[in-house]
Each structure stands twice: as structure tokens, then as C-alpha cells.
C-alpha positions in Angstrom: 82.5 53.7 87.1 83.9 50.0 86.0 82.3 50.5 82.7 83.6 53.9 82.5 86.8 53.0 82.8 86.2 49.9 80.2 84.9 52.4 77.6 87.7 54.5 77.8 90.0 51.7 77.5 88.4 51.1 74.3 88.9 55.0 72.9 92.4 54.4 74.0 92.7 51.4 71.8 90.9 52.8 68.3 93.4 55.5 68.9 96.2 53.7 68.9 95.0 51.7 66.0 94.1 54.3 64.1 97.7 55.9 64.6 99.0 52.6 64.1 97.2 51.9 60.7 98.5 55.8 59.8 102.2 54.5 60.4 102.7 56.9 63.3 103.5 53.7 65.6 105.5 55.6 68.2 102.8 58.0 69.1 100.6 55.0 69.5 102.9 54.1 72.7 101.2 55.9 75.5 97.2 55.0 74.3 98.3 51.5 74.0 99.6 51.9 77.7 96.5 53.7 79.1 94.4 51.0 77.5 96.0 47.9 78.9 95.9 50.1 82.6 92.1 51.1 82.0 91.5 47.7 81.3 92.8 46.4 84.4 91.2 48.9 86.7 87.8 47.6 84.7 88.2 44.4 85.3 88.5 44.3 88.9 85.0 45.5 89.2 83.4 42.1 87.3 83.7 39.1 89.4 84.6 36.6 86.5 87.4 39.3 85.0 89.1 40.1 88.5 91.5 37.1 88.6 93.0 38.9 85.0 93.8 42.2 86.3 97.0 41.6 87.2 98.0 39.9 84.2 97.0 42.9 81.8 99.0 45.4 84.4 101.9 43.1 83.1 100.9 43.4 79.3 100.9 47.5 80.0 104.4 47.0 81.5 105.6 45.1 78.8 104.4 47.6 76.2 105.5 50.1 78.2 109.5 48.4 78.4 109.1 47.7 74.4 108.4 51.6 73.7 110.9 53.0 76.3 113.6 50.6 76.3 116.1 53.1 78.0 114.3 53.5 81.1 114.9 49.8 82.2 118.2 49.1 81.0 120.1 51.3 83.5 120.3 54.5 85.7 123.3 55.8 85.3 126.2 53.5 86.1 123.8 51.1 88.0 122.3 48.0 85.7 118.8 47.3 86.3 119.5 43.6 85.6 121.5 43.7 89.1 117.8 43.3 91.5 116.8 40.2 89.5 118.8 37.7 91.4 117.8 39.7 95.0 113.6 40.0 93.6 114.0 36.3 92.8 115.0 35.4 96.3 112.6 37.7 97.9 110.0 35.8 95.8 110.8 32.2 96.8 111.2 33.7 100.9 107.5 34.6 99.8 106.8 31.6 98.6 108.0 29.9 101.9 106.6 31.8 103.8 103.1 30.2 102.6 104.5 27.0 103.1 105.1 25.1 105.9 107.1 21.8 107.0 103.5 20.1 106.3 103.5 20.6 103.2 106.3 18.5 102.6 104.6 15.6 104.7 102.0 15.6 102.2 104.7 13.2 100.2 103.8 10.5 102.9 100.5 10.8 102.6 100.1 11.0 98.8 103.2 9.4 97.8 102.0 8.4 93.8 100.0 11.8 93.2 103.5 13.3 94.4 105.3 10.8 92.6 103.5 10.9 89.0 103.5 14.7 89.3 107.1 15.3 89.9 108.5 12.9 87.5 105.9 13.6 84.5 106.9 17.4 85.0 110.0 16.6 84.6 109.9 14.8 81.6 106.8 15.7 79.9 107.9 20.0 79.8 111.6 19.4 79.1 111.2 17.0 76.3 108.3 19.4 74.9 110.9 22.4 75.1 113.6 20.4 73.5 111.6 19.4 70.8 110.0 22.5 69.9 113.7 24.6 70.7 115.3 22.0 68.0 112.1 22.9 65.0 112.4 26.4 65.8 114.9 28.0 63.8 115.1 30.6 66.4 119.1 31.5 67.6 120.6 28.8 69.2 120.7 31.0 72.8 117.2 32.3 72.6 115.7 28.3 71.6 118.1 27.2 75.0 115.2 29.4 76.9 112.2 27.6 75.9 113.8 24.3 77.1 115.0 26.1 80.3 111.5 27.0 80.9 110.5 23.5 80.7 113.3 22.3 82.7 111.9 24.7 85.4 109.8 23.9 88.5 106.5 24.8 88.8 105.4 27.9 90.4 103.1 28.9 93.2 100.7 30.3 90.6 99.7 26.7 89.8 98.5 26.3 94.0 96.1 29.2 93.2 95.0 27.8 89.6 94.5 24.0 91.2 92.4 25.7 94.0 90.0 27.9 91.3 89.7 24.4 88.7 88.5 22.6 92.0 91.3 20.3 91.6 93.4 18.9 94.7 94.9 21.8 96.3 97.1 19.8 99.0 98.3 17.7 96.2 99.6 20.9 94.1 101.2 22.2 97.1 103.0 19.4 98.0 104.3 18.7 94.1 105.3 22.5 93.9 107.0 22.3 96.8 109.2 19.2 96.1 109.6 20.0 92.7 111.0 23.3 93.8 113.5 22.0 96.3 114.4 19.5 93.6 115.1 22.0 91.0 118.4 22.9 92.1 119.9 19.2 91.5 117.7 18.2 88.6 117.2 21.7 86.2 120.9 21.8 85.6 121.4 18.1 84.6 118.8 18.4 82.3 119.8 21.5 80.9 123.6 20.2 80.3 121.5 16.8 78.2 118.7 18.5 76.7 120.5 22.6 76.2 124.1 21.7 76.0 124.2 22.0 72.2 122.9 25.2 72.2 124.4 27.2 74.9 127.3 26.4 77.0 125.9 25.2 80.2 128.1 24.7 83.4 126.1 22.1 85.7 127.8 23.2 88.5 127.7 27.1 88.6 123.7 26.4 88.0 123.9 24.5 90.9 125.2 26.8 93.2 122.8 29.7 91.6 119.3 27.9 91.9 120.4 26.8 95.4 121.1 30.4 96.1 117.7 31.4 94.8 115.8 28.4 95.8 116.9 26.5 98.8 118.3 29.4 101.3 115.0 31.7 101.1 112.5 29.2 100.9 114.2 27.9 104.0 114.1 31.4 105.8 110.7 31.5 104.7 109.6 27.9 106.3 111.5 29.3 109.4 109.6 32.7 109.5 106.1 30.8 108.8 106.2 28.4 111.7 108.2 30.7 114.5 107.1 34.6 113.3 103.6 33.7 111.3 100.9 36.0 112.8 103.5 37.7 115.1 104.4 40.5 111.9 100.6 40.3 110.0 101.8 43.2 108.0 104.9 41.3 106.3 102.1 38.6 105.6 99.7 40.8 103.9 102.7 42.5 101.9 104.5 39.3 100.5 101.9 38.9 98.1 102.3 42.3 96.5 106.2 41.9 96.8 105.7 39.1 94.5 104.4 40.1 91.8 105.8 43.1 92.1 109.2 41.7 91.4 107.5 39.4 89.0 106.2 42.0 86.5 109.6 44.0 87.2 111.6 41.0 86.4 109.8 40.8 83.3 109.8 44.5 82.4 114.0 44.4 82.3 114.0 41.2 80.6 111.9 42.7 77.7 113.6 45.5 77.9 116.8 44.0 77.6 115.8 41.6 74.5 113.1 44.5 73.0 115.4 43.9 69.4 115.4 40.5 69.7 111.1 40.6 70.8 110.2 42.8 67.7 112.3 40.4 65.1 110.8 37.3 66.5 108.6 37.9 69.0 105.6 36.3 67.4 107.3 33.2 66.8 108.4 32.4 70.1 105.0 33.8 71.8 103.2 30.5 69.2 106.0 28.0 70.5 105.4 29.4 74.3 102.2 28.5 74.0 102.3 25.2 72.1 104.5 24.3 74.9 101.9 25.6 77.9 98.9 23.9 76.3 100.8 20.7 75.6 101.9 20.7 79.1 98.4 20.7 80.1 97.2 18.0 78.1 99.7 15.3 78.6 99.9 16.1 82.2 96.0 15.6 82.3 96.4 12.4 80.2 99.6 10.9 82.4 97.1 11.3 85.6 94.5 9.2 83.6 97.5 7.0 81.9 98.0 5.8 86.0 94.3 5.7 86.6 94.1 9.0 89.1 90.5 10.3 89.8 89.4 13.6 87.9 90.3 16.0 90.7 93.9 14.7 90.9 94.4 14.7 87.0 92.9 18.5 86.8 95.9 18.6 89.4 98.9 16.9 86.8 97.1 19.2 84.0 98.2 22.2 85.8 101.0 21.3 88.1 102.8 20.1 84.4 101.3 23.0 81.9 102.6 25.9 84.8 106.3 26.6 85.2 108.6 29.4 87.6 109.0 31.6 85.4 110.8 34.0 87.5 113.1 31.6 88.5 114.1 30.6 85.2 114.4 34.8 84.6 116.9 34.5 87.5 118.9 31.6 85.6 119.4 33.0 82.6 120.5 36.5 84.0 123.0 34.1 86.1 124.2 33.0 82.7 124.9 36.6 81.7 122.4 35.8 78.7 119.6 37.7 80.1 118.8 39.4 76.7 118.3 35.9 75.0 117.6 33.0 77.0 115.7 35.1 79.4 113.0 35.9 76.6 110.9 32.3 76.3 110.4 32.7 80.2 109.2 36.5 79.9 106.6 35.2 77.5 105.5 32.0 79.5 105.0 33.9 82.6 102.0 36.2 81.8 100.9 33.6 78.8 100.8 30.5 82.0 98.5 33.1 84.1 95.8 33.5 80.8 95.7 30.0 80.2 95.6 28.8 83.4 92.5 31.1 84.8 90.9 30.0 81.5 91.0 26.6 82.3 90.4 27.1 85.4 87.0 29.4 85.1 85.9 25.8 82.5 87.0 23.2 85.4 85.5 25.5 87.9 81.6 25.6 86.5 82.2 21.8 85.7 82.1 19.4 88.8 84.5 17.1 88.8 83.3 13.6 87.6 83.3 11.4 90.5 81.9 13.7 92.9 78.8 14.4 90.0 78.4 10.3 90.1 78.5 10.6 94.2 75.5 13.6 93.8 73.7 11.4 91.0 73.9 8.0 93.4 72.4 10.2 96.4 69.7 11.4 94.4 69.0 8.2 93.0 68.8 6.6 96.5 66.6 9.6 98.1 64.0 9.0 95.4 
């Protein structure tokens, strides 16, 4: 049935090609949609494809919020752009909810993993996004979203990528969730130094909106996961689809909000976006080995530095009331972080990490 599926995908896509290449591109709308659907129904029957379904559901919604703009904009007098902030915080209580106080004790017990991997994100992904914001060209408020994309914490999609490269899961956990917590005092500063020429940028207002989104559900999230975990197994099982849920609606307003903007310069800022991702994963690799960190660990900076909270970022800019602009780099890095990151994480995977291939080596030396 999988291959079914998969094979109509690919009618769908010679079809839309073919009215594509004919310059009938709005009729090429709904086969470009069914494809990027078919496709994700297909790959969830093939182990090695499964992890990419949902990121292909979000390239259908995208499409579909590029060719039907109107539908995500507004119903009536009622602004889409209105559930962001709300789907943000119902995220993060998500996101605390598969947390708990332990996690943050990991800080004590790994204090210069947590250490190297909070400060390196914090410099190495901000100074990338400023650099690459000032070469760009791009308008000023649309190059302010690739640096606030770098000055953004990392996201719980880089726990589930650490745990697939066979990196050091308890280590990513506890880096996300103190870079998190620290986002609300140190994403605004370095927005106001690194952003502050090209969009206005009021340190405290950011403040008082990251806490809003960060601090108070993550907390009610902590709270629910050591007093009410297991008591409501449904609300367990359904926070992960609330997520990305609101993730992929997030997204679909945002692009639907900047779809002029996307189709003027959309290929541009998709090449910085990445630039910025893969050079987040190489100099966070290279600033574990720079401190001497053992190859589990530095598969750990590689990912905890290359992967960033989109969403929340999404939730900043619409705070800003510049949703349609500086809202766009984060759009793109969100479903761009998710490819790149189960890439390298299907290579790290099959590869065993190189002290624990020495340990295997030294056994088999010793049995023989």
C-alpha cells in the first residue's frame, strides 16, 4: 500500500511539473499539495523514512499557505496571528511537561558539558546570524530574523535528534532546558547588541514576552509532570500532537502572512537558513573537541548549537508586530533544522561513537 501511495505521489509531482513548465502555475497548487501528503503517508511505512513524515506534512502546509494565502490570514474580523502567542505557550507547557526538576540537577552533575553548551550556543548562533544578516542584502526587518533565530534557545527537537545520533541525551536535556529558562534574560540583550540596527528592539517588552511564553508554562508544566504525571495518561499522549500541531500552524500563518515577501526572496533566505544550521553544527562539534569533550558529548554541542526554538522565536517576532518579516528566517529554520538534523543523525547513528569502538576493539583484543 506504502508503495502505492509513493507512486502516486510521484504522478502528482510530473503533474504539477508538467503544468508548471506549461506556465499554468496555479493549477499546479493542489498536485503539489497531494504529493507532499502522499509522500508522507509513504514514508511512515519504511523504517529509515518514518522520522521525515512529519516534516513533509509541514512542506504540504507551507505550499498549501503560499497558494491560498487568504485562508490563513483571517476569518472574518478574527486575525489568525492572534493563537500564536497561546500555541507557543501550550508548546513550552508541553515541553515541561517532559521535563522534570532533574533535569535541571543534571547542571551539578555535568557542570562543563552544561557549561560549554550554553555559552557556545549563545555565541557561536548569534554571531553566525549577525554575520550572515549584515552580507545579506535582505530588508533590514527580515535580516533582524535570521539573527533572532540564532539568538534563540534550542528546542526540544534537538533531545530527540541527540537521542537518534547516539549522542548524550541527559546532557542535551539538561542544556535545552537551561538555555530555555535563560532565554528570557539573555535573547533580548543580544538582540538590542547584535539586531538593534536593524529593527527597533525594546529589551524590556522582550523580556516580559519570552517570560510569558517561556517561564510561566514550562513551570506549569514541571508542576503537572511531578504532581499529575500518569494520573491524566491521555493529556500525556496528546501533548506531543499538540505540539506540532501548533508548530506547523505557527508556520502555516507566518508564511502566509509573509507569502510576498517568500516568493521575492524566498530562495535567498532558505541558502542563508541553512548556511547558518550547518555552521551551527560544525563549530558546535569543533568547540566540544576545542575543550577536549569525548565524541558522544561533542555529537551533543553539534546538535544542541546547529538546532534552535523556532516556534518561540515565531512567538517573538509576532510580539514585535513584525510577524510578516522577522517571523520568516524562523519559518524556514524550523522544518530546514528537522531535515538536517535526522540526516545527521541517521550518519552518527550507523557510526559508533569513537571511544566506545576503541572500548569494543580493547575487549576483543584482550578475549583473543
Amino acid at each position: 500500500m506504502y508503495k502505492l501511495i509513493l507512486g502516486l505521489a510521484g504522478v502528482c509531482l510530473l503533474v504539477a511539473l508538467a503544468l508548471m513548465v506549461s506556465g499554468n502555475l496555479p493549477m499546479a497548487g493542489p498536485f503539489l499539495i497531494a504529493f507532499f501528503l502522499a509522500v508522507s503517508i509513504g514514508f511512515r511505512g519504511y523504517k529509515n523514512l518514518k522520522g521525515f513524515s512529519y516534516t513533509v506534512v509541514i512542506f504540504a502546509a507551507v505550499t498549501t499557505a503560499l497558494y491560498y494565502p487568504q485562508y490563513f490570514v483571517s476569518a472574518g474580523n478574527f486575525k489568525f496571528s492572534s493563537l500564536i502567542t497561546p500555541l507557543i505557550q501550550l508548546i513550552m507547557f508541553g515541553m515541561g511537561t517532559s521535563m522534570s526538576f532533574d533535569d535541571f540537577v543534571g547542571v551539578i552533575r555535568m557542570p562543563k558539558g552544561v557549561l560549554i553548551g550554553v555559552i557556545s550556543h549563545f555565541i557561536i548562533m548569534p554571531s553566525i546570524g549577525y554575520l550572515l544578516a549584515s552580507v545579506s542584502g535582505l530588508p533590514p526587518e527580515i535580516a533582524a530574523g535570521i539573527i533572532l533565530i540564532g539568538c534563540s534557545p534550542n528546542g526540544m527537537a534537538s533531545n530527540v535528534i541527540s537521542y537518534l545520533a547516539k549522542a548524550n541525551l541527559a546532557l542535551s536535556i539538561t542544556i535545552t532546558a537551561v538555555s530555555t529558562m535563560l532565554a528570557p534574560f539573555i535573547t533580548p540583550v543580544l538582540m538590542k547588541l547584535l539586531a538593534g540596527a536593524f529593527v527597533e528592539i525594546d529589551t524590556l517588552d522582550m523580556m516580559i514576552d519570552i517570560a510569558k511564553m517561556v517561564i510561566i508554562p514550562i513551570g506549569a508544566g514541571l508542576l503537572f509532570n511531578k504532581f499529575l504525571s500518569g494520573k491524566a495518561a491521555w493529556l500525556d499522549n496528546l501533548m506531543p500532537f499538540v505540539s506540532m500541531f501548533g508548530i506547523a500552524f505557527i508556520i502555516v500563518i507566518i508564511t502566509a502572512a509573509g507569502r510576498d515577501s517568500l516568493l521575492t526572496i524566498g530562495p535567498l533566505l532558505l541558502g542563508l537558513v541553512l548556511i547558518h544550521n550547518l555552521s551551527g553544527y560544525i563549530l558546535g562539534y569543533w568547540s566540544g573537541r576545542l575543550f577536549r569533550m569525548n565524541e558522544r558529548d561533542c555529537r551533543t554541542m553539534a546538535i544542541e548549537v546547529g538546532m534552535q526554538n523556532g516556534g518561540l522565536a515565531s512567538g517573538i517576532a509576532k510580539e514585535m508586530g513584525k510577524l510578516a518579516t522577522v517571523g520568516l528566517a524562523p519559518a524556514i529554520f524550523g522544518p530546514l533544522m528537522n531535515i538536517t538534523g535526522s540526516i545527521l543523525a541517521s550518519w552518527w547513528h550507523s557510526r559508533m561513537p569513537k571511544e566506545e569502538r576503541e572500548a569494543v576493539t580493547e575487549m576483543e583484543y584482550r578475549r583473543h
